[in-house]
N, C-alpha and C positions, 0 to 999 in steps of 0.2 A: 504494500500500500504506500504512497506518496505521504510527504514526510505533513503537506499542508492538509491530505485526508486525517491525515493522525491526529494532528493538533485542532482541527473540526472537529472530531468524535472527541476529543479529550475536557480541553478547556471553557468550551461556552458549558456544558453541565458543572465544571468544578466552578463557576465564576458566579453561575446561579444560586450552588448549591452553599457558596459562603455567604452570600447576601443573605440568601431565606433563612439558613441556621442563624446568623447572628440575630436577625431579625426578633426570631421564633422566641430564640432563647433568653435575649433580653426582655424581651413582652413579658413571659412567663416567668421570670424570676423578679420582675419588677412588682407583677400580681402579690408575689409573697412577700417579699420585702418593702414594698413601696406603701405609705401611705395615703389620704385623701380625708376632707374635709366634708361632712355631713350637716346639715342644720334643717328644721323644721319638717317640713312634708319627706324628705328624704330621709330623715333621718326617723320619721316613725314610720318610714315604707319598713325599711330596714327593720324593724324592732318589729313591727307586727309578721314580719316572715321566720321572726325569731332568730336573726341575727344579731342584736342589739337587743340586751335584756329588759333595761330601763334606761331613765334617763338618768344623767349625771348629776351626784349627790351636791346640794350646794355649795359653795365654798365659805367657809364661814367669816367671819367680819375680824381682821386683825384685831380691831380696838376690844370686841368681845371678848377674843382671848387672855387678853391683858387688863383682865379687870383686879381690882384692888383685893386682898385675903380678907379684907373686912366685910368685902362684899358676897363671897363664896361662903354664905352659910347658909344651911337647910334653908328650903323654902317653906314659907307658913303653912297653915294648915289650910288656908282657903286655898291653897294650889292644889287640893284636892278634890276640890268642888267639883272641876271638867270632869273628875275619871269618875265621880259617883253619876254626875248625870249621864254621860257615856254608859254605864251600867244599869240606870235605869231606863233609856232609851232602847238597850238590847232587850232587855225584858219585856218592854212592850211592844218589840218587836216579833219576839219570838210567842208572845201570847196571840197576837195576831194571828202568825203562820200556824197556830195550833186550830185558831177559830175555822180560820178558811179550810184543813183538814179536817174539823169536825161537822162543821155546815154544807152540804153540797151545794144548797141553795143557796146561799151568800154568796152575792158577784164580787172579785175581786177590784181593787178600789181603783175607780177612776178618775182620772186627775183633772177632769175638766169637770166635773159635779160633786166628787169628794173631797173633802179634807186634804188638802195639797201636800202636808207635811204625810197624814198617813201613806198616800201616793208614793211621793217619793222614798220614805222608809222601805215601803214594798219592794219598789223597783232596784233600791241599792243592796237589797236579800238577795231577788232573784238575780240579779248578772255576778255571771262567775268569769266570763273571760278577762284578757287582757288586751285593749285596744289601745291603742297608742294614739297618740294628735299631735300637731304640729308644736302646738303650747306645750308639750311635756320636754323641747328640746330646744328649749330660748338661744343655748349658745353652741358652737360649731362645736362640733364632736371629731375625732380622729379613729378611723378605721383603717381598716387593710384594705388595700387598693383593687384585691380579690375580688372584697364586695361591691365594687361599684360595679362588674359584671351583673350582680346579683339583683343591686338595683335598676340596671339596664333591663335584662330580662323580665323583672318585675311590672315595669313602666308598659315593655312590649307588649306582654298578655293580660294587663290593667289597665290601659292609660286613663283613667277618670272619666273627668268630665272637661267640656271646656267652661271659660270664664260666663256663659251663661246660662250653664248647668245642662246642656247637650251631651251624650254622651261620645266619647271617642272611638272610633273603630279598634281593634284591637292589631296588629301585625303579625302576633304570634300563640299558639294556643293556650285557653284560658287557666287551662291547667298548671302552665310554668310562674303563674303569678302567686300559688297555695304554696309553703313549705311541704318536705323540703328542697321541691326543685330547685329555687333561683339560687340557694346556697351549694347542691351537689353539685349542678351542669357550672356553677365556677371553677369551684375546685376541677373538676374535671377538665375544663377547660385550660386552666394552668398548666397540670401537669401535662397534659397534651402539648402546648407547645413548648414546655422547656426538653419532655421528650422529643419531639421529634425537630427540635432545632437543633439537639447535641448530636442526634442520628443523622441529620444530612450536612454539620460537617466533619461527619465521621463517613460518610458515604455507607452508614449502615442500613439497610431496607431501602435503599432511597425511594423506589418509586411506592412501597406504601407509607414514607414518611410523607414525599411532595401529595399524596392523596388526600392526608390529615391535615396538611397547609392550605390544600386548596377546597377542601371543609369548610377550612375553617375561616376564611375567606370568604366564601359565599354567605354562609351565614352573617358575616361581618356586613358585608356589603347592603343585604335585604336590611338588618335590623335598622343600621343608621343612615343609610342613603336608599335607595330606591323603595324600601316599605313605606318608610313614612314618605316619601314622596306620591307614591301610586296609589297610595289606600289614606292617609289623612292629610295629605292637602289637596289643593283645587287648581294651583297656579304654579304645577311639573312641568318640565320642559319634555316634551313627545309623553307625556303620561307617565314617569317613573324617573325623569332626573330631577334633581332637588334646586328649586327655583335660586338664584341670585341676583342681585339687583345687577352687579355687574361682572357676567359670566366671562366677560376676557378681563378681569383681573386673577393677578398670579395667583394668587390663595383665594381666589371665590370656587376652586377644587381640587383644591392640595390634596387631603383626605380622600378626594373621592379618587383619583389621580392614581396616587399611592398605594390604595388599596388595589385595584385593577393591576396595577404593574405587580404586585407582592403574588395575585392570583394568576395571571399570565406567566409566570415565571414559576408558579407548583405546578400548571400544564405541563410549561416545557421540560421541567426535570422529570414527571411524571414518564413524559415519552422517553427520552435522553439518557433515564437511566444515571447510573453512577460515573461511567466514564472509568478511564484507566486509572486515576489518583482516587481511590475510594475503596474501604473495606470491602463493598460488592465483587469487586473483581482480584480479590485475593480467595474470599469464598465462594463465588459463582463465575469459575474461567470459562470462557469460552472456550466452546466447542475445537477441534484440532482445524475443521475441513469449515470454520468459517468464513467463508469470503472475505469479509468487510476488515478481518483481524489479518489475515494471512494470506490472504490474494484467493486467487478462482485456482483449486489444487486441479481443475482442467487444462489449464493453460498450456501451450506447448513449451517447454523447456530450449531457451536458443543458446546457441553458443556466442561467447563476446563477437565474435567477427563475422555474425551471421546480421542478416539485415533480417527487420521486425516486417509478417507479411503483414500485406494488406488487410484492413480490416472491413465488413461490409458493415455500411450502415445505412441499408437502405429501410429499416427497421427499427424502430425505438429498440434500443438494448440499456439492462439496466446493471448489467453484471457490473462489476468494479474493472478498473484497467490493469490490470495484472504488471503492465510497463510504469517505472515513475518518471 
């Protein structure tokens, strides 16, 4: 084979496959070591998928701390007074929930023609969940960078409502917005690319690594650019690109640019293979009598002083040229 066939089969897959590995594996290691900022509706999406337990405990008041020893003595005995009424408030609580199990016929109590206070006593019995709100997280919170996958995903197969309480199309199925998907498919998703960014520049599995790149990829691509473009806006460009004010400026598709090129490039390693510089071709050699490696073993054998015959091409021929 010709020395520029060699280096055609060789270096455009090893030139891709160090891009996408660095790529991959910086993503994915960044997912677990890198942090990010949460605050309000974000940050009790997060808590109510049970990623985020509660909110962060207050911080207490320096001057608080620093109060005088003459001041740090027992509290009186009226600061006892909240936990008796507290104690008596349970009790007639709990005489309530007995009534309503004793009466079948007693409706339970309604808040627009009963006693407001019984009302609400009811209603703070019966709920046992934990819902979260935006007010439970006044100030930014710090998380693992992990979950902002989690909360991506979340948003995808929830997005709410919009500002005039319409509801949102969804991008992706309803079910990845319940725990605990949006927390597994991250984790998942980490170690998938820090996996298969160290395996293609190892050139190990390559073409099932570029498969898992270009996965993951596509995915990439529907969640943040073309889903919400084609299903929750109105003003797409051809129906699924993501509108900007000004489409020939440089960064009004950096992202969307980048990601295309990062998929385009898991195709071509997908086909390409590992090439000669890659663990694949110390564990999977090619065959003795392959062409493409070792010339056409049909060829006639010439001697130095002999002239090459003519060749016919009156025919599409695809063999390789056996001459360099």
């Amino acid at each position: 084979m010709r020395l520029r066939d060699q280096v055609a089969l060789t270096l455009p897959s090893f030139f891709l496959r160090l891009i996408l590995g660095i790529t991959f594996l910086w993503a994915g290691t960044g997912k677990l070591v890198g942090t990010s900022s949460v605050v309000g509706d974000d940050a009790a999406r997060l808590a109510n998928i049970g990623i985020m337990p509660a909110a962060p405990a207050p911080t207490p008041d320096p001057a608080e701390l620093q109060t005088p020893e003459s001041t740090q003595q027992p509290a009186p005995a009226e600061s006892a007074t909240p936990a008796v009424e507290l104690d008596e408030q349970a009790n007639e609580i709990i005489e309530m929930i007995e009534d309503q199990l004793e009466s079948t016929d007693k409706p339970l109590p309604n808040p627009e023609t009963d006693d407001q206070t019984d009302a609400v006593r009811f209603q703070s019995v019966q709920y046992t969940g934990t819902v979260y709100s935006a007010s439970d997280f006044p100030e930014p919170m710090q998380v693992k960078q992990l979950y902002s996958i989690a909360l991506m995903l979340s948003k995808a197969a929830d997005p709410g409502l919009t500002a005039d309480s319409n509801p949102i199309d969804p991008i992706m199925p309803a079910m990845l917005a319940s725990k605990p998907w949006p927390r597994v498919l991250a984790w998942i998703l980490a170690i998938t690319e820090i996996v298969v960014g160290a395996f293609l520049l190892l050139g190990f599995l390559t073409r099932i690594s570029a498969l898992g790149t270009l996965s993951i990829m596509i995915v990439a691509l529907w969640m943040t650019q073309f889903g919400p473009a084609a299903i929750q806006s109105n003003n797409a460009f051809f129906g699924f690109i993501p509108f900007a004010d000004n489409p020939w400026s440089p960064g009004a598709y950096t992202h969307l640019l980048w990601q295309l090129a990062l998929a385009a490039m898991s195709g071509a390693v997908f086909f390409l293979g590992s090439g000669a510089i890659g663990v694949d071709r110390l564990i999977f050699r090619p065959a003795p009598r392959d062409p493409y490696i070792h010339g056409d073993p049909k060829a006639t054998k010439m001697k130095p002083d002999q002239a090459a015959p003519a060749v016919d091409r009156s025919e599409f021929d695809r063999t390789p040229n056996p001459t360099p």
